[in-house]
N, C-alpha and C positions, 0 to 999 in steps of 0.2 A: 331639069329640076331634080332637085338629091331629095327625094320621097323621104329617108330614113330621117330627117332634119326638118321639119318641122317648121314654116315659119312664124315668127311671135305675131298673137294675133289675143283680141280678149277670148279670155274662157266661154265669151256668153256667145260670140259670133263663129260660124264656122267659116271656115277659109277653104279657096276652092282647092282641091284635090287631084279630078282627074275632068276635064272638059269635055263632057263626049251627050249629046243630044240622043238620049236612050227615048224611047216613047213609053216605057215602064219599069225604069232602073229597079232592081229589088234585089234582094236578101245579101247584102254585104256577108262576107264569112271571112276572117281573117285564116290563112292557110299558111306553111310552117316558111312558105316563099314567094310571100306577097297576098295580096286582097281580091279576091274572088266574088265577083257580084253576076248579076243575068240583067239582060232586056227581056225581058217575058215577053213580048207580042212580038219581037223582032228574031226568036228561036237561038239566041246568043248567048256565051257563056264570056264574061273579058278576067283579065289575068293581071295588076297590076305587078311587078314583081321589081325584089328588092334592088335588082342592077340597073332598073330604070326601064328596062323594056316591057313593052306591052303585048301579052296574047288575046287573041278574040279564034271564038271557035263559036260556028253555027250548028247547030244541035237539029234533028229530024222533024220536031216541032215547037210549041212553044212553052218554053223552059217554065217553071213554077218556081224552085229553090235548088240549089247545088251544096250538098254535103260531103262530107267523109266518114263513108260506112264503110265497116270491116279492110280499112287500109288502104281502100281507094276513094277516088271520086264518084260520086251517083248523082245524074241529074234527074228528079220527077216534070215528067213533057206530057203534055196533052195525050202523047202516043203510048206510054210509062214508062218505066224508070228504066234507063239507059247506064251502063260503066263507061267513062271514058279517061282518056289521060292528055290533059290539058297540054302537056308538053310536045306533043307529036300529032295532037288532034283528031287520033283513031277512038271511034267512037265503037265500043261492044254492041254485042246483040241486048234485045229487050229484056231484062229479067221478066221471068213467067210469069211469077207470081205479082207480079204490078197491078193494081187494080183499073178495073175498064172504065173508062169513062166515056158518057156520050157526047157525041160531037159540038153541045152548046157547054159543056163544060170543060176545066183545067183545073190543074192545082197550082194553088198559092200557097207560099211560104212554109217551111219547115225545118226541123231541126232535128239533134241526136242527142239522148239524154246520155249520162253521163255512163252507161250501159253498155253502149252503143245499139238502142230502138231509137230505127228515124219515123219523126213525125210527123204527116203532113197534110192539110187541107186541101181541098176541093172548092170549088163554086163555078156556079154560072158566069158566062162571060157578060151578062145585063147587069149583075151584082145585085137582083132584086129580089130570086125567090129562093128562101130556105131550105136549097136542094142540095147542100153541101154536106159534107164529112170532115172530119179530120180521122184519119188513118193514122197504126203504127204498124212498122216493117221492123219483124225481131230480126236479131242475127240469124239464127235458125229459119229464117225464109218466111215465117205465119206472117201471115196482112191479117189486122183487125181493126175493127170499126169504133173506136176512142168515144167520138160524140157523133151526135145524128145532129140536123136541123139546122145547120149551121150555113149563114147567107155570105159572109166575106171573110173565111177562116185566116185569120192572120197571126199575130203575134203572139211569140212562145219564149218561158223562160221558167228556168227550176231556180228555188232558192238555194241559200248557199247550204242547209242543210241539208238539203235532198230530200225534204220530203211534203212541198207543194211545187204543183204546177198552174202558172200565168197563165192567163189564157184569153186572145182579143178575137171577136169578130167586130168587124168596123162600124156595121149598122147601132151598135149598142156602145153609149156614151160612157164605158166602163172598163172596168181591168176585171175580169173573173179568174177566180184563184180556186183550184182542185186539192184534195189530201191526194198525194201521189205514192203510190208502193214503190220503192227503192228497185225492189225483188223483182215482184213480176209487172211492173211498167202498169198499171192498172188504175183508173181515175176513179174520185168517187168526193160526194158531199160538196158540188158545185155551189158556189156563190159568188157574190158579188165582192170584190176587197175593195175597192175604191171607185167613186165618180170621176170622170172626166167632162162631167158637163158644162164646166166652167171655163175651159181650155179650148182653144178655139181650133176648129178642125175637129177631125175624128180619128179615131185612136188607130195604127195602121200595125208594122212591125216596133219589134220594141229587145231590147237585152238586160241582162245584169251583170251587174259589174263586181266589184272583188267586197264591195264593203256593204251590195245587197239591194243597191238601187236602181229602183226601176228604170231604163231611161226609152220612153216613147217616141217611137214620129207622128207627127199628126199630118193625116193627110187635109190640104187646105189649110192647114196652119202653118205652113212655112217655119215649121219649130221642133224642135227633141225636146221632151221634159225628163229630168229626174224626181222621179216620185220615191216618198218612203212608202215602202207597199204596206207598211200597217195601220198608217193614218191616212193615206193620200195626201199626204203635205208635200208640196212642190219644192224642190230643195235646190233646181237650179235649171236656167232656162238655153238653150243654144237656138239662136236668132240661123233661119238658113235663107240664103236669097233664092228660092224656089218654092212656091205654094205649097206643091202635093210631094212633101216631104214623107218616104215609104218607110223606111226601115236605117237599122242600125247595129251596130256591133265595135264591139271591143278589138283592139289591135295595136300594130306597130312594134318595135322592138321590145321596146319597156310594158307593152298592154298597157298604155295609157292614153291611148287618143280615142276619142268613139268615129267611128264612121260612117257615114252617111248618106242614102242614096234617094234619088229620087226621079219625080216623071214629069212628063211632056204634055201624054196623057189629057185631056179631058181639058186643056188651058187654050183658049180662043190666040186670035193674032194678037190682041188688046195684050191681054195679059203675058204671052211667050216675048213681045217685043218690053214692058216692063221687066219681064224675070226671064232674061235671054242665058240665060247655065240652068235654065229648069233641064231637066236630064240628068243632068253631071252629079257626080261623088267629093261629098266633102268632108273636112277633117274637121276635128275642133281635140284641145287638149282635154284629158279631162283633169277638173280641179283637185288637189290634195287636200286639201283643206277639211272632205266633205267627212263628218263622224263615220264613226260605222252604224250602220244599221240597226236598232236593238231598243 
């Protein structure tokens, strides 16, 4: 299958991508040669890449998010933050400064603001009590502690002027938006920008795209939305054949496809034999059409 080529498919339906039965596909990251996602429970990093082959690299524990800090790869794992090079699959020592976590916790989902501060959540593996964090890692090596109290630290995204940050945890049917410092990476004047209570699932990973709009996974919604983050108006919907639809992200040659990942996770035999590509990575175009933001 030629990845780069796209097949025609509608804007609203994703088309499958990569078929692979993850038991908690998460944080898509488009990388400068090819798509970079994790199996979180399964300690895995995979590698779609543009000549068509595939890497898979097994990680010391169970992966959270995979970034590019300070010019390389950093995976945050249960054990913390590991450097590795996807290509050869030598995995670095632990960086020091990683924060501990205790053995019913991991971190989920993260990102790197435009700075280069990666940011990234914590939670219990029950997903039930508010014993999470989100952390940033400066370039400068300091760990600091972003927000306290947080139950399923998920979806992150800066607007295009750089000065809020998106902010989901799953338990709570909303998008929370921060005044964010450019400078020193610093949150402050927490609230609520929009409802998703009307949308079916719960709000999981999510990105922005070039003209400012939100576009969500809903876990149990088998769906992405595009929101305008100022009204919460739904401005376009991607249908996925998998329920617990995790996260997403921008990519592909042109940055115009979103993509898609999702789990296995938490779906009976009933439901995995209905939705048999729950796991897998999928594409969908994104539309031209859509205004800008404003």
């Amino acid at each position: 299958m030629d990845r780069s080529q796209p097949a025609k498919t509608p804007y609203n339906q994703a088309e499958l991508f990569i078929e692979h039965p993850s038991r908690l596909g998460e944080g898509p990251h488009w990388h400068k040669d090819g798509l970079i996602w994790v199996d979180i429970l399964s300690k895995t990093v995979f590698q779609s890449r543009l000549d068509g082959s595939m890497i898979r690299l097994n990680l010391p524990a169970h992966v959270g998010a995979v970034v590019e800090w300070k010019g390389a790869l950093l995976a945050a794992t249960q054990a913390g933050f590991y450097p590795f090079k996807i290509e050869t699959g030598v995995v670095g020592d632990r960086y020091s400064q990683s924060p501990i976590l205790p053995s019913f916790m991991r971190f989920n989902d993260g990102k790197v603001d435009a700075h280069g501060r990666f940011y990234i959540g914590s939670m219990d593996y029950d997903c039930k009590e508010p014993c999470g964090k989100l952390y940033r890692l400066d370039p400068d090596g300091k760990v600091s502690v972003m927000i306290e109290d947080t139950t399923i630290s998920n979806g992150l995204a800066w607007n295009i002027p750089r000065n809020l940050m998106y902010y989901i945890d799953t338990v709570n049917p909303q998008i929370d938006v921060f005044d964010w410092n450019p400078e020193s990476g610093d949150l402050s004047n927490r609230r609520t920008a929009f409802s998703t209570q009307a949308h079916p699932g719960s709000p999981d990973g999510m990105c922005i795209d070039t003209k400012g709009y939100l576009w969500v996974a809903f876990w149990g919604g088998a769906q992405v939305v595009a929101f305008n983050p100022f009204n919460g108006k739904p401005m376009h919907r991607i249908e996925v054949p998998a329920p617990h639809t995790t996260s997403c992200c921008l990519g592909g040659i042109a940055n115009d496809e979103l993509y898609i990942t999702s789990a296995r996770e938490g779906l009976d035999e009933k439901q995995l034999q209905k939705y048999p590509l729950s796991g897998s990575v999928f594409r969908s175009k994104i539309p031209k059409n859509m205004p800008i933001v404003g």
